[in-house]
Backbone as JSON Lines, residues from 0, in Angstrom:
{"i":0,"aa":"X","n":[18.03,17.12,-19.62],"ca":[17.78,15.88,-20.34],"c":[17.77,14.71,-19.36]}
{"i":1,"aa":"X","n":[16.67,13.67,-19.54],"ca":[16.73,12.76,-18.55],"c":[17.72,11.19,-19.06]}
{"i":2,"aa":"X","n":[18.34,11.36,-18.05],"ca":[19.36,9.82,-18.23],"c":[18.74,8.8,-17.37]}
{"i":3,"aa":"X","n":[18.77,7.15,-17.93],"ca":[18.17,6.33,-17.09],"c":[19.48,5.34,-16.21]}
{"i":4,"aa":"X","n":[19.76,5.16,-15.54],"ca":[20.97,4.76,-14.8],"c":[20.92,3.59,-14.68]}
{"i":5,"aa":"X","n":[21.63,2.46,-14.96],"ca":[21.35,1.55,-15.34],"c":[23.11,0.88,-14.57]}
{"i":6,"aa":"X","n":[23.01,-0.53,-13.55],"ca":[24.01,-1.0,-13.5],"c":[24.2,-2.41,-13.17]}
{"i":7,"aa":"X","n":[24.72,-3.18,-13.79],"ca":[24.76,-4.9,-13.11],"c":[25.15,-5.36,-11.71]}
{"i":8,"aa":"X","n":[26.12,-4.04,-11.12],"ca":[26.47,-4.26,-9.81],"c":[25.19,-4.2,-8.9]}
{"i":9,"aa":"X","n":[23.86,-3.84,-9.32],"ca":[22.53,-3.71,-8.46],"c":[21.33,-4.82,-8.99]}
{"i":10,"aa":"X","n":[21.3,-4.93,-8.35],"ca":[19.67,-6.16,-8.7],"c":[19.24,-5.41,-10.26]}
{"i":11,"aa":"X","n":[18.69,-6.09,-11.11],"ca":[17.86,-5.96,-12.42],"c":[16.2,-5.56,-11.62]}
{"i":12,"aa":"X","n":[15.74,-4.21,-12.51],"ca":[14.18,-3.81,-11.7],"c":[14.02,-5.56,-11.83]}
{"i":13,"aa":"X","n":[12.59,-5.53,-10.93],"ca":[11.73,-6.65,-11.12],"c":[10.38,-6.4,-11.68]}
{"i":14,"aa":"X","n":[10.17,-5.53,-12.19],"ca":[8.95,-4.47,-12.73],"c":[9.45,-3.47,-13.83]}
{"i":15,"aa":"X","n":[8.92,-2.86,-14.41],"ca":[8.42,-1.59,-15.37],"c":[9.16,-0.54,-14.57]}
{"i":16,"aa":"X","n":[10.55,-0.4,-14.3],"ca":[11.18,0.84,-13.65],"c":[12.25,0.53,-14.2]}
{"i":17,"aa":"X","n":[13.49,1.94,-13.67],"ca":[14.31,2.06,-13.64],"c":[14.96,1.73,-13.01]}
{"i":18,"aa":"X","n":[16.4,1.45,-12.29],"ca":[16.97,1.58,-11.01],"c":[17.43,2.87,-10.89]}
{"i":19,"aa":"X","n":[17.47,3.71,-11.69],"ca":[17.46,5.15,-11.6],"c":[17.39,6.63,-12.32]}
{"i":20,"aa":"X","n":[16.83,7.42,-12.86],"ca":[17.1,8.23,-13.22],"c":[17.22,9.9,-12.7]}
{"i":21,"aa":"X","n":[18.28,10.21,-13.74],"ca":[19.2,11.52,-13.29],"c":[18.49,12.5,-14.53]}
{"i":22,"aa":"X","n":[18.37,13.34,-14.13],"ca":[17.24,14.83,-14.47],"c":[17.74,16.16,-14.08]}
{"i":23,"aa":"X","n":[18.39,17.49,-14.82],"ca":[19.21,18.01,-14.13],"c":[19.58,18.3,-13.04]}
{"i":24,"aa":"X","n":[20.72,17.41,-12.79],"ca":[21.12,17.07,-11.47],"c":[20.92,16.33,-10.44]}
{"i":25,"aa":"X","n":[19.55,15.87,-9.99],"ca":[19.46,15.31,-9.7],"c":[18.77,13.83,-9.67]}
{"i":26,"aa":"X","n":[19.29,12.68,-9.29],"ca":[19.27,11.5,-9.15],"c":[18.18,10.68,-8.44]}
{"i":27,"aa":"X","n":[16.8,10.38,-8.66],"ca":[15.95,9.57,-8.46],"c":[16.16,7.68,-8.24]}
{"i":28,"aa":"X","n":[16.75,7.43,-7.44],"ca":[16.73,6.02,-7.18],"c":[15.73,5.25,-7.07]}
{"i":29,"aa":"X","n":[15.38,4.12,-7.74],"ca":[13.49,3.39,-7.2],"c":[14.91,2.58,-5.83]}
{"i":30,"aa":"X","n":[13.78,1.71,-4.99],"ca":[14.12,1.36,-3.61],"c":[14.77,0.25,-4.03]}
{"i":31,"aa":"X","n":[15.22,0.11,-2.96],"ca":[15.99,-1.41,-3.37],"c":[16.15,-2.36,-2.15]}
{"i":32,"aa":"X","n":[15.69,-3.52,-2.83],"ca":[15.98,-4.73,-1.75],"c":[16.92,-5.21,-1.72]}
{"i":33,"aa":"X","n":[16.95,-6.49,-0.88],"ca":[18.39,-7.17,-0.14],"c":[18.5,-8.48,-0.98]}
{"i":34,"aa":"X","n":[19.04,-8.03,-2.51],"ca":[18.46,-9.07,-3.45],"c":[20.32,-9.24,-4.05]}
{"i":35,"aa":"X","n":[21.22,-10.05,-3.65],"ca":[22.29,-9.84,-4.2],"c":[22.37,-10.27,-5.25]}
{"i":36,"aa":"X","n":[23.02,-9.23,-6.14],"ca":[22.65,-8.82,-7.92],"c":[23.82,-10.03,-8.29]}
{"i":37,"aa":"X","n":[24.41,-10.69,-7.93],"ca":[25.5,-11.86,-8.22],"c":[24.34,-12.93,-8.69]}
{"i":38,"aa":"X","n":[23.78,-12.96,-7.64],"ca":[22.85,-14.53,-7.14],"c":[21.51,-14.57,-7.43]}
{"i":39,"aa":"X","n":[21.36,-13.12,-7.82],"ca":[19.89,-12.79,-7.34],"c":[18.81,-13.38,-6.05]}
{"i":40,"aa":"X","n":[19.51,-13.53,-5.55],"ca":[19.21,-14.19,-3.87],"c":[18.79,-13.39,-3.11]}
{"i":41,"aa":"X","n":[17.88,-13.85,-2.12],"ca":[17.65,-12.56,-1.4],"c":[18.99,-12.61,0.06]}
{"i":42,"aa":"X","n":[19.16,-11.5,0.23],"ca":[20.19,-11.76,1.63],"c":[19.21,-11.87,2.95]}
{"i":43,"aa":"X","n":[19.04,-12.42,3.58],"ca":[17.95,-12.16,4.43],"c":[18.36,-13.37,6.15]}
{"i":44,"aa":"X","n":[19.99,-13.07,6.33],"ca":[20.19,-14.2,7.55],"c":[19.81,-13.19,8.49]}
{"i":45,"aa":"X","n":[19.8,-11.89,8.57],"ca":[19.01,-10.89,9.72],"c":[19.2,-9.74,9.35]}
{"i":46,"aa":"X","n":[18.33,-8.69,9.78],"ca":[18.14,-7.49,9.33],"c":[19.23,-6.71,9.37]}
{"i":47,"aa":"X","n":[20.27,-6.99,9.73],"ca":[21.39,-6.44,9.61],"c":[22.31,-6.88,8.22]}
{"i":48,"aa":"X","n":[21.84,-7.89,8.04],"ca":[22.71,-8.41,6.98],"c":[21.46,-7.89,5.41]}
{"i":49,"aa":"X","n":[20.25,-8.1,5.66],"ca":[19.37,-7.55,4.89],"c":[19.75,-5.83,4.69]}
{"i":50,"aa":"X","n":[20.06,-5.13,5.24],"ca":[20.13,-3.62,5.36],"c":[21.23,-3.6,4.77]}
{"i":51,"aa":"X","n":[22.74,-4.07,4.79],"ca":[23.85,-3.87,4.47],"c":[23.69,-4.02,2.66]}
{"i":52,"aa":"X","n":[22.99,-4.99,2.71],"ca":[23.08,-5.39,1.16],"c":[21.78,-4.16,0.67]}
{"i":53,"aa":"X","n":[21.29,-4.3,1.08],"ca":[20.05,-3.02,0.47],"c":[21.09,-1.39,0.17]}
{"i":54,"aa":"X","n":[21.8,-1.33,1.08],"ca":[22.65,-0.05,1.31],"c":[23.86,-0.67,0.23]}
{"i":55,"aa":"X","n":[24.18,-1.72,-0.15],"ca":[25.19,-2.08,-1.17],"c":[24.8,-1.91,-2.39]}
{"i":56,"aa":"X","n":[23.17,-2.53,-2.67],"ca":[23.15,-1.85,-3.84],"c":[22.71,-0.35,-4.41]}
{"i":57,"aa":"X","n":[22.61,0.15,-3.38],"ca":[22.35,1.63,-3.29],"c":[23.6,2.55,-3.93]}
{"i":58,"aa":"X","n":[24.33,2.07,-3.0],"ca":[25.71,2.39,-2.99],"c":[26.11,2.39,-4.76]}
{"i":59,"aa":"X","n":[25.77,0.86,-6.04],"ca":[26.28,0.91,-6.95],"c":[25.62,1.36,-7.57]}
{"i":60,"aa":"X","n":[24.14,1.68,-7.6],"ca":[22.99,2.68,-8.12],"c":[24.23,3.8,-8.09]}
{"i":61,"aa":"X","n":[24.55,4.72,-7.1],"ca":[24.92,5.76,-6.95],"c":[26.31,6.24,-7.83]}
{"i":62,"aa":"X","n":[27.31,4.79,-7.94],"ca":[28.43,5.09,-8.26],"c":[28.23,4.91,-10.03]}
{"i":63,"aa":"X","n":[27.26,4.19,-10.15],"ca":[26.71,4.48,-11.88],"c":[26.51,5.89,-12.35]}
{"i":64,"aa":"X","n":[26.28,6.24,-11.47],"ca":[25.7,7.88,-11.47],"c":[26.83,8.86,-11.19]}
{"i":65,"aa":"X","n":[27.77,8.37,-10.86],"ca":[28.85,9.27,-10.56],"c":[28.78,9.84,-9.34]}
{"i":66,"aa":"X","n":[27.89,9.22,-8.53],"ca":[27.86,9.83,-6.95],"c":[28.44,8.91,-5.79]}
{"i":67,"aa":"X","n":[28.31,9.45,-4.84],"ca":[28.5,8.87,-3.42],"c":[26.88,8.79,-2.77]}
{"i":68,"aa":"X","n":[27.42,8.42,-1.26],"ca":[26.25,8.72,-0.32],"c":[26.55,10.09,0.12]}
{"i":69,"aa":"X","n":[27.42,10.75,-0.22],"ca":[27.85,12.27,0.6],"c":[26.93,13.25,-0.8]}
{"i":70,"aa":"X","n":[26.19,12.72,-1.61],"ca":[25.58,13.2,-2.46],"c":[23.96,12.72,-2.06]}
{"i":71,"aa":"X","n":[23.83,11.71,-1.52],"ca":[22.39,11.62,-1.34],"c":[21.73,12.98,0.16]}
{"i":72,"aa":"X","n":[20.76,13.57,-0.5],"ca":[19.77,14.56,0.28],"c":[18.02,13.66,1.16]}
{"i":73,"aa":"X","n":[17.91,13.08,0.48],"ca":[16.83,12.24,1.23],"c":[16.95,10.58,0.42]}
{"i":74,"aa":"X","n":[16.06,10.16,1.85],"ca":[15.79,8.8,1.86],"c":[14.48,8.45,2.16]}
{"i":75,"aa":"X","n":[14.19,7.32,2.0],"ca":[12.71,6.78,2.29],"c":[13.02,5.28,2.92]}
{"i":76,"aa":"X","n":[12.89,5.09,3.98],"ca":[13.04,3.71,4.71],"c":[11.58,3.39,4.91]}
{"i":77,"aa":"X","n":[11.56,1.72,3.98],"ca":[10.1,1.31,4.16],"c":[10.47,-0.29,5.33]}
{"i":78,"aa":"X","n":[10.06,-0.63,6.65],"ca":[10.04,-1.45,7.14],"c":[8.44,-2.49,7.04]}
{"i":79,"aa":"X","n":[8.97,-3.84,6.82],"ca":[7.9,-4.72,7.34],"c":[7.48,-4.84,8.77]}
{"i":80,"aa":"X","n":[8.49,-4.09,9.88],"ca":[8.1,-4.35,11.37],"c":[8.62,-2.89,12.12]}
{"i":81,"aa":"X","n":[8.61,-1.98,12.56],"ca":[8.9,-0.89,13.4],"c":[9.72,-1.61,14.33]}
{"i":82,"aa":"X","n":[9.81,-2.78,14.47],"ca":[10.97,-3.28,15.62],"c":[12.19,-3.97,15.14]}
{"i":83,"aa":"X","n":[12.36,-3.29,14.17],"ca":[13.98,-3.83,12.73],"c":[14.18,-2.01,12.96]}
{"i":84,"aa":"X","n":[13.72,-1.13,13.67],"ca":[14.2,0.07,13.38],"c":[15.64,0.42,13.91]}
{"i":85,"aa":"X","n":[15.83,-0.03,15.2],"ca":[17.23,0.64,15.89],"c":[17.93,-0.36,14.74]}
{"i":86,"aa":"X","n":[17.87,-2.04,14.72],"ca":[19.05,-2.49,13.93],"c":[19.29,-1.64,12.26]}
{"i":87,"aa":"X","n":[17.92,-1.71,12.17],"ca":[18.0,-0.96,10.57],"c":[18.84,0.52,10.66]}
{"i":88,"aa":"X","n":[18.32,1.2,11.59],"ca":[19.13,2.37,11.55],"c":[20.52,2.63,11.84]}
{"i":89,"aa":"X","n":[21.08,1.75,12.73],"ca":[22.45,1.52,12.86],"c":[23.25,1.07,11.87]}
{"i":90,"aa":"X","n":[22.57,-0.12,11.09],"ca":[23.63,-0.07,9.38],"c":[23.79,0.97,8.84]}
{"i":91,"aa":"X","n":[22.27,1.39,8.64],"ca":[21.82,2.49,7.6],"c":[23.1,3.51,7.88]}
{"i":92,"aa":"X","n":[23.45,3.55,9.3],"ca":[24.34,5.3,9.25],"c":[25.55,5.22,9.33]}
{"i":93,"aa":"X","n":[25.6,3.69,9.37],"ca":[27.55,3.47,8.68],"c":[27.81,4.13,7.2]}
{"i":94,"aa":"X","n":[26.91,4.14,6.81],"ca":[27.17,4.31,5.43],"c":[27.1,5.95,5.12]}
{"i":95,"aa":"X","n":[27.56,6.69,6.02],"ca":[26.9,8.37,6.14],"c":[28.16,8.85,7.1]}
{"i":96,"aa":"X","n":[28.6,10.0,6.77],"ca":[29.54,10.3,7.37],"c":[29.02,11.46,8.23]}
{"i":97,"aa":"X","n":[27.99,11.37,8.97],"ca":[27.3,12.06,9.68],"c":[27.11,13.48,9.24]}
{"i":98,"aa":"X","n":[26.86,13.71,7.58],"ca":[26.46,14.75,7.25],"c":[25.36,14.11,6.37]}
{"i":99,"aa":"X","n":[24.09,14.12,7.42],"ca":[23.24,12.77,7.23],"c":[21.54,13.2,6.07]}
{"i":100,"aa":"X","n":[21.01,12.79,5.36],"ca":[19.91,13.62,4.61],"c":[18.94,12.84,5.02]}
{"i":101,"aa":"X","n":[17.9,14.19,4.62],"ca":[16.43,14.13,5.63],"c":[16.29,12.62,5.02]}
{"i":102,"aa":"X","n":[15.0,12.39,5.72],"ca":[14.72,11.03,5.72],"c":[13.3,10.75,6.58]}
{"i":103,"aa":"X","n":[12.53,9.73,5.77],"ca":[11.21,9.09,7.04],"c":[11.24,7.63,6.76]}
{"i":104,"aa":"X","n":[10.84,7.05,7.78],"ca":[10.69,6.01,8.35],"c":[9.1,5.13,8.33]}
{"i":105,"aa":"X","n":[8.56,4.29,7.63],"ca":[7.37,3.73,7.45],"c":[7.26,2.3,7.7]}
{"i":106,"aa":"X","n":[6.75,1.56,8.51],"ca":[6.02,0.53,8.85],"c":[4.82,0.23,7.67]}
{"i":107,"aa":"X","n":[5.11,-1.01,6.78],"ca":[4.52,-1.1,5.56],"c":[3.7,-2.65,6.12]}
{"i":108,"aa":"X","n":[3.11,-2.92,5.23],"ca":[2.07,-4.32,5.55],"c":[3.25,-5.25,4.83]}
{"i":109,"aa":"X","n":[3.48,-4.92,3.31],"ca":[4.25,-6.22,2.8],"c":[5.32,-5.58,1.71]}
{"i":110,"aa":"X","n":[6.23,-6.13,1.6],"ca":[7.39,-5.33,0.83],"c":[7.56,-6.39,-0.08]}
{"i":111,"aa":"X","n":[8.19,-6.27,-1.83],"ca":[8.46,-7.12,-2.49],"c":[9.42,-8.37,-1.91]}
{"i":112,"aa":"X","n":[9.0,-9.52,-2.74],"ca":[9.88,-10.79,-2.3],"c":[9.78,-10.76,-0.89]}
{"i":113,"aa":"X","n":[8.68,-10.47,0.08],"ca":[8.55,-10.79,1.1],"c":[9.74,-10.32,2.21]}
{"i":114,"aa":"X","n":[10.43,-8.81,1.97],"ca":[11.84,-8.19,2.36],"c":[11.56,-7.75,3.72]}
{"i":115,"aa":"X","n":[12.47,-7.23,4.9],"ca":[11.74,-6.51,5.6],"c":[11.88,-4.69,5.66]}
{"i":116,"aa":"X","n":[13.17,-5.19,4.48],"ca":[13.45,-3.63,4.37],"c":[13.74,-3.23,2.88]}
{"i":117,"aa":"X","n":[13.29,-1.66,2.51],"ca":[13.36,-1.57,0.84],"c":[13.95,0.1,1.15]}
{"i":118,"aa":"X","n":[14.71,0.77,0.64],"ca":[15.1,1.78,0.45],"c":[15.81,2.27,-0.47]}
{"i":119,"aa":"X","n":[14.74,3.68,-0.81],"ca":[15.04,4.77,-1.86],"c":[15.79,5.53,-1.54]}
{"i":120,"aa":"X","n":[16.75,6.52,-2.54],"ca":[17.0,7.78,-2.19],"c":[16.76,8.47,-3.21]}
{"i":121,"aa":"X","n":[17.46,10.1,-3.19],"ca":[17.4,10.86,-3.76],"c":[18.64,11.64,-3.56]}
{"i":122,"aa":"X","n":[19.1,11.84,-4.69],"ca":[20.71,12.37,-4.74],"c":[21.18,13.84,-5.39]}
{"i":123,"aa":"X","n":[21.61,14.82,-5.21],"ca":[22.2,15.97,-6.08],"c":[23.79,15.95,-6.82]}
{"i":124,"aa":"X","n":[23.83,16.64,-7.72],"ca":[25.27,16.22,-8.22],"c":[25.9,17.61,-7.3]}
């Protein structure tokens, strides 16, 4: 049975989606920007601080769901620049206890609200 995951601790979609749904077992996240769900602001003083908050609301996507990140199996990192990658990737793997899920990496033309970074996952219970 499909559940739609729904939480205030994460940005409200800005479109016709979910912020997530769970389908046996596993957990479909849409991506998420650096949009803090308090303020609805974008966080954006540098890609480090943009990534942390993207990975924060990931994080409450997940705990709506009853998961962790030790439950997410893949990711999708969409960049506005291939040269936000080492900083992007160095937040990104604080948040991973180095039992890390597959994952690709894309250089995009333009990301919503003008972001430089948007990321999905995909989770198992």
């Amino acid at each position: 049975m499909k559940k739609i995951i729904q939480t205030v601790d994460a940005p409200m979609p800005i479109g016709p989606y979910s912020q997530a749904i769970l389908i046996n077992g596993i957990l479909y996240a849409s991506g998420q920007i650096a949009i803090d769900p308090k303020t609805g602001e974008i966080v954006d003083k540098s890609i480090e601080d943009e990534t942390h908050q993207v990975m924060k609301n990931i994080k409450a996507v997940l705990e709506a769901a009853e998961m962790s990140f030790t439950n997410v199996v893949k990711t999708s990192i969409f960049l506005s620049d291939m040269d936000y990658f080492v900083k992007v990737n160095e937040t990104y793997g604080k948040y991973f206890d180095g039992d890390y899920p597959a994952r690709e990496t894309i250089a995009v033309k333009t990301l919503p609200k003008n972001v430089n970074v948007e990321i999905s996952v995909t989770a198992i219970i």
